[in-house]
C-alpha positions as a Markdown table, in Angstrom:
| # | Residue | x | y | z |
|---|---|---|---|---|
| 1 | Unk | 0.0 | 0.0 | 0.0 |
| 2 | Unk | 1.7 | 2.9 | -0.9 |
| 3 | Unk | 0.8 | 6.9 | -0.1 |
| 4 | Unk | 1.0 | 10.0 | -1.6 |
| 5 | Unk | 4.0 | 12.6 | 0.0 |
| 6 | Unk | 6.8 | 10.9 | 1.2 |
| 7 | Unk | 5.5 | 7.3 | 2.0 |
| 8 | Unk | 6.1 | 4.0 | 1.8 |
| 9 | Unk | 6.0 | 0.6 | 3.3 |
| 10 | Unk | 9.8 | 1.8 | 5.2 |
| 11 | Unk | 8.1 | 4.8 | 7.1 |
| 12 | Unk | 8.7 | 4.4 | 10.7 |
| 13 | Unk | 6.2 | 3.8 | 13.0 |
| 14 | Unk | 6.9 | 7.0 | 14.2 |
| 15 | Unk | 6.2 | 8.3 | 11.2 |
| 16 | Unk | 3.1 | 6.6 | 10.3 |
| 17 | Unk | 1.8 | 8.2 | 14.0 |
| 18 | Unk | 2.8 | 11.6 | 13.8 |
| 19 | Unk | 1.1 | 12.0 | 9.9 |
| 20 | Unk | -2.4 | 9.7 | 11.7 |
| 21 | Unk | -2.3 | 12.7 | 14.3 |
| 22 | Unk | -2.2 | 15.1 | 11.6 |
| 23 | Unk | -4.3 | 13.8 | 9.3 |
| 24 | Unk | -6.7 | 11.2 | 10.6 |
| 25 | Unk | -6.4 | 9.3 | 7.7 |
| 26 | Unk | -7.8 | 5.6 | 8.6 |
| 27 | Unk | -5.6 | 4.4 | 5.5 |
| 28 | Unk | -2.4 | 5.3 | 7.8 |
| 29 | Unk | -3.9 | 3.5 | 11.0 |
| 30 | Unk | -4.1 | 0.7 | 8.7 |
| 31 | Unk | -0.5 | 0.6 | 7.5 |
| 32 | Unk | 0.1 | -0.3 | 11.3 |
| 33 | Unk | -2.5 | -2.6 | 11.3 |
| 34 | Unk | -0.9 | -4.0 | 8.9 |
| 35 | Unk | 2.0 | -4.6 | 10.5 |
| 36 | Unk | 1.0 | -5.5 | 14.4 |
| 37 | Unk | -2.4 | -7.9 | 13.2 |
| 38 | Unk | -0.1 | -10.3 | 14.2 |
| 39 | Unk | 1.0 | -9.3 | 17.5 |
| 40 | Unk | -2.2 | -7.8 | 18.8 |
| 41 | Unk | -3.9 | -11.4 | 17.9 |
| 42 | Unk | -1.1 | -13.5 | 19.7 |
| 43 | Unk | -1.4 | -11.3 | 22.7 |
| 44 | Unk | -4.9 | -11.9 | 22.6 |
| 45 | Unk | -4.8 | -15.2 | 22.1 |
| 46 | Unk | -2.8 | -15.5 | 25.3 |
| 47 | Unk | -5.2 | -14.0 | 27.6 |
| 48 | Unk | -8.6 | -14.6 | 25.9 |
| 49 | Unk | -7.7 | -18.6 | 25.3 |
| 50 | Unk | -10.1 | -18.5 | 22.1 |
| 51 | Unk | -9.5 | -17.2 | 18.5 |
| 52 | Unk | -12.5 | -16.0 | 17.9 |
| 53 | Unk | -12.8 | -14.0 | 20.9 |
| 54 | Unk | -8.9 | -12.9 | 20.0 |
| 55 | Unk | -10.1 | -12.0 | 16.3 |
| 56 | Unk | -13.1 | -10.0 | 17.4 |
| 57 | Unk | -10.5 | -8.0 | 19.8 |
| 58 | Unk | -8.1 | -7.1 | 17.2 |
| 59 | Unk | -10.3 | -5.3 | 15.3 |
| 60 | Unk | -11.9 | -3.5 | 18.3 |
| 61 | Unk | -8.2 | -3.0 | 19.8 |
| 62 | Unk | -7.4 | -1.1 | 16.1 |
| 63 | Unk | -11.0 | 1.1 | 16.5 |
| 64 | Unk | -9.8 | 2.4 | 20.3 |
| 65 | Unk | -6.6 | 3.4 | 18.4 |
| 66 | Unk | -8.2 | 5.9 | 16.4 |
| 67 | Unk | -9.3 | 8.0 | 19.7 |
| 68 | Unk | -6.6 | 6.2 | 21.7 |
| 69 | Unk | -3.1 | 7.6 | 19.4 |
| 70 | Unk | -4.0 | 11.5 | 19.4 |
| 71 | Unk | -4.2 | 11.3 | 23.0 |
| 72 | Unk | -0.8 | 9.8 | 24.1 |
| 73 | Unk | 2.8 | 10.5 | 23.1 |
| 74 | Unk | 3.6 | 7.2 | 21.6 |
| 75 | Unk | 7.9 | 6.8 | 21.4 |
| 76 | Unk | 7.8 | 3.3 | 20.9 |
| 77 | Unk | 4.7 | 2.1 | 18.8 |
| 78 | Unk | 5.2 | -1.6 | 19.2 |
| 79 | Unk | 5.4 | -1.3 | 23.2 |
| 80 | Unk | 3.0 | 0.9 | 23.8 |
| 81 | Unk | 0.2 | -0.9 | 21.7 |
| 82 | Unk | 1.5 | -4.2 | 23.6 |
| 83 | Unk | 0.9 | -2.8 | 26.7 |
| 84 | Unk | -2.7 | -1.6 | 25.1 |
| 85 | Unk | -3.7 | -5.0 | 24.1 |
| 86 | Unk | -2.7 | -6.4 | 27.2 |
| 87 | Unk | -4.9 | -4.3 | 29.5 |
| 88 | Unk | -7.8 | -4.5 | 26.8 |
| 89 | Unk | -7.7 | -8.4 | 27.8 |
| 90 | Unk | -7.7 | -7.8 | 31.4 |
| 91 | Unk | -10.3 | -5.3 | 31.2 |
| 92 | Unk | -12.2 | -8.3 | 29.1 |
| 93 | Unk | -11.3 | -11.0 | 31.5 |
| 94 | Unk | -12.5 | -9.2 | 34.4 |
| 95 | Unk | -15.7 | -8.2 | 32.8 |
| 96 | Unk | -16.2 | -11.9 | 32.0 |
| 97 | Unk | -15.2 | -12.7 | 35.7 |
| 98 | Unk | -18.2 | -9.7 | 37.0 |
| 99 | Unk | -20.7 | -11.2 | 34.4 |
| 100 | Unk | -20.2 | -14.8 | 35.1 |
| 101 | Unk | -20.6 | -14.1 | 38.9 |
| 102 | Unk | -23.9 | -13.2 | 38.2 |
């Protein structure tokens, strides 16, 4: 997928953030979706224990991204949205835990 203006598939992460800041464009947001589908889904995988489950929470993970990014200075991309996924699960997991109590 390539962009207009000084883009490619080699723009840092970095990059990619600062110009989804700027622009909201959902086609940038994608590029890193691109490239963490993979990651986001084995982190799920770990703590939901079911792929569908870890399927459906990728793509909800990527649609809290697009209010989440503009809010946070993001230095490391790849950390930062690890540490997102992971408390996405929890936050899952303990609703589960509330719900099942019931």
């Amino acid at each position: 997928m390539l962009y207009a203006k000084n883009s490619s598939e080699k723009d840092s992460d970095k990059n990619l953030i600062l110009r989804f800041k700027e622009t909201q464009d959902l086609e940038i947001l994608g590029e890193l979706y691109n490239r963490y589908t993979h990651l986001i889904y084995g982190v799920c995988l770990k703590y939901l224990k079911s792929r569908e489950e870890s399927q459906d929470s990728v793509i909800q993970i990527f649609e809290l991204l697009i209010t989440e990014i503009p809010k946070h200075e993001i230095d490391v991309f790849k950390s930062w949205l690890y540490g997102v996924t992971r408390n996405y699960c929890l936050m899952k997991l303990r609703k589960q835990k509330v719900q099942n109590k019931k």
